[in-house]
C-alpha positions as CSV (number, residue, x, y, z in Angstrom):
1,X,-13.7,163.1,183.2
2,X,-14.6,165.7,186.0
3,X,-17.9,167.7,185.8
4,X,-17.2,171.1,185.0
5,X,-16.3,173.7,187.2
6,X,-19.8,175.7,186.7
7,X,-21.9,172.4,187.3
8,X,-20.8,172.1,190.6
9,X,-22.0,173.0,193.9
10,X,-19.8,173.7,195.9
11,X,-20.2,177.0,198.6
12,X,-21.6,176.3,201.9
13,X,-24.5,179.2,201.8
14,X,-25.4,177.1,198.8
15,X,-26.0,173.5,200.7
16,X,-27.7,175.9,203.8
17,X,-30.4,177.7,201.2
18,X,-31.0,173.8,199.4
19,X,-31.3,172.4,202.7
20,X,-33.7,174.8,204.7
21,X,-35.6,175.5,201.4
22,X,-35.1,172.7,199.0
23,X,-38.0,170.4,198.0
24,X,-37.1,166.7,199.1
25,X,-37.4,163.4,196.9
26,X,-36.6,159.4,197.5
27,X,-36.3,156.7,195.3
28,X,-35.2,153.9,196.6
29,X,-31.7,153.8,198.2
30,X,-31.3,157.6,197.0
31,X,-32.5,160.6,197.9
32,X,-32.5,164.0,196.1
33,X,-32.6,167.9,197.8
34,X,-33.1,170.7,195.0
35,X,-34.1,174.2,194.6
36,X,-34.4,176.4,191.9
37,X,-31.3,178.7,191.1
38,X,-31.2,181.7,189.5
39,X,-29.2,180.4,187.1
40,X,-29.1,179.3,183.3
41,X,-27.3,176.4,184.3
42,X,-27.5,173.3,187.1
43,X,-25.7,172.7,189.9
44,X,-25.0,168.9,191.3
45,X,-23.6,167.6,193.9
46,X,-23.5,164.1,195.7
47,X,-23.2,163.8,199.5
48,X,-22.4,160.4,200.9
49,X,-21.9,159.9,204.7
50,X,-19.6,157.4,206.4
51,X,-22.3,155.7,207.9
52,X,-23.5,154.5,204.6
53,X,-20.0,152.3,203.8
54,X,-16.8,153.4,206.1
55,X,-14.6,152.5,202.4
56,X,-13.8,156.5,201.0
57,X,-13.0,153.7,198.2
58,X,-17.5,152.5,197.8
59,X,-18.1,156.3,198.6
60,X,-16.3,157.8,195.6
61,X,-17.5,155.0,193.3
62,X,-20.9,155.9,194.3
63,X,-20.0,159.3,193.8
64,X,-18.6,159.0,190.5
65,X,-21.3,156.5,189.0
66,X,-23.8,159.3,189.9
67,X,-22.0,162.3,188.3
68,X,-21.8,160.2,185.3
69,X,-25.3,159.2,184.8
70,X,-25.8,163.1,185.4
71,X,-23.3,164.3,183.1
72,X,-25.5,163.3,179.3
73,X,-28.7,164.7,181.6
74,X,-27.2,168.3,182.2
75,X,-28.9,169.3,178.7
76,X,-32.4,168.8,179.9
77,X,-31.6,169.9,183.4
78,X,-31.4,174.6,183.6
79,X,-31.8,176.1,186.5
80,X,-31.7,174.0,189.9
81,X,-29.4,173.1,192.6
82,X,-29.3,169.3,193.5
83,X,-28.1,167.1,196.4
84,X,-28.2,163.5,196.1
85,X,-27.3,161.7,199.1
86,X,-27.0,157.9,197.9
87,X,-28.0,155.6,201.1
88,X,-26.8,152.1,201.3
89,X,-28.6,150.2,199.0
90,X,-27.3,152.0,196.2
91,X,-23.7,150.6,196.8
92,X,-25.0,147.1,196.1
93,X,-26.3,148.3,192.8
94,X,-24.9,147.6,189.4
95,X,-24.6,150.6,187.1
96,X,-27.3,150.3,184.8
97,X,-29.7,150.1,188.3
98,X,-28.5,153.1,189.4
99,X,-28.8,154.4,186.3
100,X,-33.0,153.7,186.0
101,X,-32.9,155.2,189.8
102,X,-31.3,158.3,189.3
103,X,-33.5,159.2,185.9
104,X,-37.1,157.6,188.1
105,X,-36.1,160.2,190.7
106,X,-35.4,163.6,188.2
107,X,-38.5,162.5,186.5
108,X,-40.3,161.7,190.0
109,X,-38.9,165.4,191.2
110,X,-40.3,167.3,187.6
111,X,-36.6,168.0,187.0
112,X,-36.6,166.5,183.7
């Protein structure tokens, strides 16, 4: 199941502001960008670059394992934009790994 339309960032002046602004974070083999919104709601998305597996087939399971893990958090979560740009050591990674990373880092960045 897809994250809802509202939990997703998606406009380019969005990534820009998060990206000049946005307070920085890295656990390792992922990295987090995030800013406060003025929101009542967070925002998510995951960016991962060729260079980290040239497969669009590892990319969107990366992807997808991260916006899972995400989905249950959304609850505790009001009020930020996110980036998380998974590197390469995160593809090697079995869920429940990736899983401990991504909480480590929200808890690491205050988020939750």
């Amino acid at each position: 199941m897809a994250l809802a339309k509202k939990f997703r960032l998606k406009l380019q002046r969005d990534f820009e502001k998060i990206s000049e602004k946005g307070e920085f974070n890295r656990v390792a083999g992922l990295d987090i960008k995030y800013i406060p919104n003025q929101l009542d709601h967070t925002r998510i998305s995951v960016i991962i670059s060729k260079k980290t597996s040239k497969k669009a087939v590892t990319r969107n399971k990366a992807r997808r394992r991260i916006l899972e893990i995400i989905r249950p958090l959304l609850k505790n979560l009001s009020g930020y934009d996110i980036i998380f740009f998974p590197k390469k050591e995160i593809l090697e990674k079995d869920f429940s790994e990736v899983k401990k990373a991504v909480e480590l880092l929200l808890k690491k960045s205050n988020l939750i």
